[in-house]
N, C-alpha and C positions, 0 to 999 in steps of 0.2 A: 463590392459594387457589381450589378447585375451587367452582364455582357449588352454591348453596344450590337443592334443591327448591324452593322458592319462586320464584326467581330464574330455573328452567326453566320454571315455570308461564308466568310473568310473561311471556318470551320467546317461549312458543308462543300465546297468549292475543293477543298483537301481531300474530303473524305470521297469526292465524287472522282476525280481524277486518280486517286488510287482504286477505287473500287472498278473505271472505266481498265484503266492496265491492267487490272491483274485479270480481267473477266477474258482477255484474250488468251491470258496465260495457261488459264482453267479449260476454255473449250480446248486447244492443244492437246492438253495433259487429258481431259476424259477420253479421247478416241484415244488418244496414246497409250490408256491404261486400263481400257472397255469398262470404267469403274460409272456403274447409274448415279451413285453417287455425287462422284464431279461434276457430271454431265447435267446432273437436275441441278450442282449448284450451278455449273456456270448458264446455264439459261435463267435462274433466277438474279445470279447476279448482275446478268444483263437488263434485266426488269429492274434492278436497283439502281443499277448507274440511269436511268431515262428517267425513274423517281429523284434520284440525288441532283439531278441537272435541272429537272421540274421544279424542287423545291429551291435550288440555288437563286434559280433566275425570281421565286416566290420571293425570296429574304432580298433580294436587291432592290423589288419593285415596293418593296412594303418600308424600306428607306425615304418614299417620296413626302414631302410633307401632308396637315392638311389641307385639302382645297375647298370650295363652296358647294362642291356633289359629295367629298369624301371627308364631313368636317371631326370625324374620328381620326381620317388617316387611312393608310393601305398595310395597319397589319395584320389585319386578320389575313390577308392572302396567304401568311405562311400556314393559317390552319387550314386552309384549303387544299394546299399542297400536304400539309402532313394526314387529312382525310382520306388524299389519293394515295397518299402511299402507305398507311394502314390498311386499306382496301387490296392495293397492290402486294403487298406482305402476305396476310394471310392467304390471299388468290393463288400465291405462289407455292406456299407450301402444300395446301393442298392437291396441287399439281406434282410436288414430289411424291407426296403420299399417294396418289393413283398410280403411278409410274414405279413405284417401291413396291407394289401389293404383288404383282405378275410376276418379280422376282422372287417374289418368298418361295413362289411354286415351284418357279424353275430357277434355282440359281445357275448362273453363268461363270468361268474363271475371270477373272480381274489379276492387274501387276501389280503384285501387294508394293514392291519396293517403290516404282514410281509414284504410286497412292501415296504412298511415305512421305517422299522428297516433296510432291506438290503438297502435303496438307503441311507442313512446317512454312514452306513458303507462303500459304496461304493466312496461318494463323499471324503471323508476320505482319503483311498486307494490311488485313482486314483488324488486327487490332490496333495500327499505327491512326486509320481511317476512326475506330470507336475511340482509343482516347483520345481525339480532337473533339469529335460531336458530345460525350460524355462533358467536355469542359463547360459546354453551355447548359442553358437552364431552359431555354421554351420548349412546350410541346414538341414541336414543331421534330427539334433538333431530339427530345427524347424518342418519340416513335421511328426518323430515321436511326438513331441508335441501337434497334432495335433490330434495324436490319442487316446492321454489321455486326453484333452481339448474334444473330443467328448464321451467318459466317462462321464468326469464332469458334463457335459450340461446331458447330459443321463440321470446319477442319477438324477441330482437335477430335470429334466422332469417327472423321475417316481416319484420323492418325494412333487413334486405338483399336480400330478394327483393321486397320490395313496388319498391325504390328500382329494383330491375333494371326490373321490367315496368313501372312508367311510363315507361322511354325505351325498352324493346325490343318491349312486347306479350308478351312471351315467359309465358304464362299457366300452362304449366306446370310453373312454378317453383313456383309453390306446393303442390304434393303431392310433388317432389321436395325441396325442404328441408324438409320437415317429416318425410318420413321418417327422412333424416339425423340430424337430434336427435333421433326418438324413437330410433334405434338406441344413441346415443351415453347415453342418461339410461339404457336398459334395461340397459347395461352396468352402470354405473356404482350400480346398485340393485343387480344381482348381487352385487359384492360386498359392500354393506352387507350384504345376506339371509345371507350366507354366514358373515358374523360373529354375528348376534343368532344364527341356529341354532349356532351352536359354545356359544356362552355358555348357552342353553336346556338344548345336551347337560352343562353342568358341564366342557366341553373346555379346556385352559389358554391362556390370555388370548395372543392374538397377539404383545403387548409381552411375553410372560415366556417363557424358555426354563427350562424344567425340569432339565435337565443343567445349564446354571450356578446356578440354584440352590441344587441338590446340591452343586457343587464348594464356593460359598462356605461353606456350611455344614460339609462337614469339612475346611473351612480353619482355623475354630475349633480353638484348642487344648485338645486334653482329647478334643475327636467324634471316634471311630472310624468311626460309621456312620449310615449313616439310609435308612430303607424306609418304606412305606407312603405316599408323599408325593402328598400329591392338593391342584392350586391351581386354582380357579376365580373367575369372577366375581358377583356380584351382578346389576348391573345394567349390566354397561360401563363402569363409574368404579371400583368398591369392590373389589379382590381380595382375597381369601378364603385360606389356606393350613392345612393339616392335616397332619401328621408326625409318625414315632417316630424319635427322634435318639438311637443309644446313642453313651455318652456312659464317659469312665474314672470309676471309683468315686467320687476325689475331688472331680470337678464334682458329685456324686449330694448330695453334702452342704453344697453350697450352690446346691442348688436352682433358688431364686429370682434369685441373680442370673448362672447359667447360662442361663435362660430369657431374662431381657435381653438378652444377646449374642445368642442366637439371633435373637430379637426387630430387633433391630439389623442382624443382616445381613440380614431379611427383608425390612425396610424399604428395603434398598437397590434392591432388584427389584421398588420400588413394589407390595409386598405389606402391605396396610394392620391385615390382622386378621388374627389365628393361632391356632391350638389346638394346642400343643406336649406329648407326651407323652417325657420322659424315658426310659432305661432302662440298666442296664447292659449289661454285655459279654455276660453270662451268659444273659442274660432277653430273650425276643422275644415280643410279646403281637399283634401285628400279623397281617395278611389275610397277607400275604406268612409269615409264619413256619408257615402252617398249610396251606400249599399244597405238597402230597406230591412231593419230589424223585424226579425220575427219576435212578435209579443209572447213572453213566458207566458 
């Protein structure tokens, strides 16, 4: 069963309050340890907790039902908030990554052991935070994912470099594995971003192909045809479906339970809601039947 709005709230509300504690714990430990490292995470992590608290207050307000201005409802606000903080993610790593480059020139000493002690603590922290948001399903909760999943990789980065330069000196390992992860998280944000904008254009859902759609549908016996077919999603969970299915005469006269079968094979392509217009052979009321043929 797909998680309850509440049950997203619940999940980012977790992850937000730990990611808030430990970000105190982190600015500490970077002057404590002169590590760029810590220091670029916990400024980023700070940018995280004010996106984790953005998208929390996003997932509670998107609980409201609908009303006569909002007759979809308020969930898309969570894509809103998970836009901002795709935006916010990568903004940030790139911000480590200019802050990392100056070092490669000139490294500085760092306290490997304290680096140590903070990155276990941290991977700790930040992975208790990912498997909470990992348990859910919307965007929303994947692109924040993403930014405790860049945490994790984080620490565990400073927790093998730090281990290197206590037995080597080698100091400028730490602006060189930091750049590493942040290249790897900016990846890996590209393509959530590239999903919430598809679902913002009303684009069809990664998991749905439109052509088999169609086929199942005049698989049904009785369909000739079907145009006008537009599926999108809600919010990254809820798919949406819209179509004129002409249909022979005698499906026309039992209607209702014409529309069930449709219904039914829609649901196979995890298409959860639909707006079905019937029509005969004869009758075309659709965008497409009003669009001027060019003569062969």
């Amino acid at each position: 069963m797909p998680p309850t709005n509440h049950e997203r709230e619940k999940n980012i509300g977790i992850a937000a309050f730990l990611n808030i504690l430990f970000t105190f714990i982190e600015l500490i430990g970077g002057i404590w340890t002169n590590s760029l490292a810590i220091l670029s995470d916990a400024l980023h992590d700070l940018g995280d907790s004010i996106f984790l608290i953005t998208s929390w207050i996003a997932e509670k307000q998107a609980r409201k039902k609908p009303d006569i201005r909002r007759t979809f409802g308020y969930q898309r606000l969570s894509l809103l908030a998970a836009l901002f903080s795709a935006v916010a993610l990568a903004s940030g790593s790139l911000f480590i990554l200019s802050q990392a480059i100056p070092r490669l020139l000139n490294p500085t000493p760092v306290y490997a052991e304290g680096m140590m002690a903070l990155a276990v603590v941290g991977i700790i922290f930040n992975g208790a935070g990912l498997w909470r948001l990992k348990r859910g399903h919307s965007l929303n909760e994947r692109i924040l994912s993403w930014h405790l999943l860049e945490d994790v990789l984080g620490w565990g980065v400073i927790l093998v470099g730090a281990t290197i330069i206590h037995f080597s000196g080698l100091y400028i390992l730490d602006p060189i594995l930091t750049l590493l992860y942040s290249i790897v998280i900016i990846i890996g944000v590209s393509r959530n971003l590239k999903e919430l904008i598809n679902i913002l254009l009303q684009g069809v859902p990664a998991h749905i192909e439109l052509d088999h759609v169609k086929e199942g549908l005049l698989k049904i016996p009785g369909v000739v045809g079907a145009h006008d077919l537009h599926v999108w999603s809600l919010e990254g969970e809820t798919d949406i479906f819209t179509g004129h299915i002409v249909v022979e005469e005698k499906l026309l006269q039992d209607s209702d339970h014409t529309r069930q079968l449709i219904k039914e094979e829609l649901t196979r392509h995890h298409i959860e809601y639909s707006t079905v217009e019937l029509e005969s052979k004869d009758f075309c009321s659709g965008i497409e039947c009003r669009i001027p043929q060019i003569p062969g």
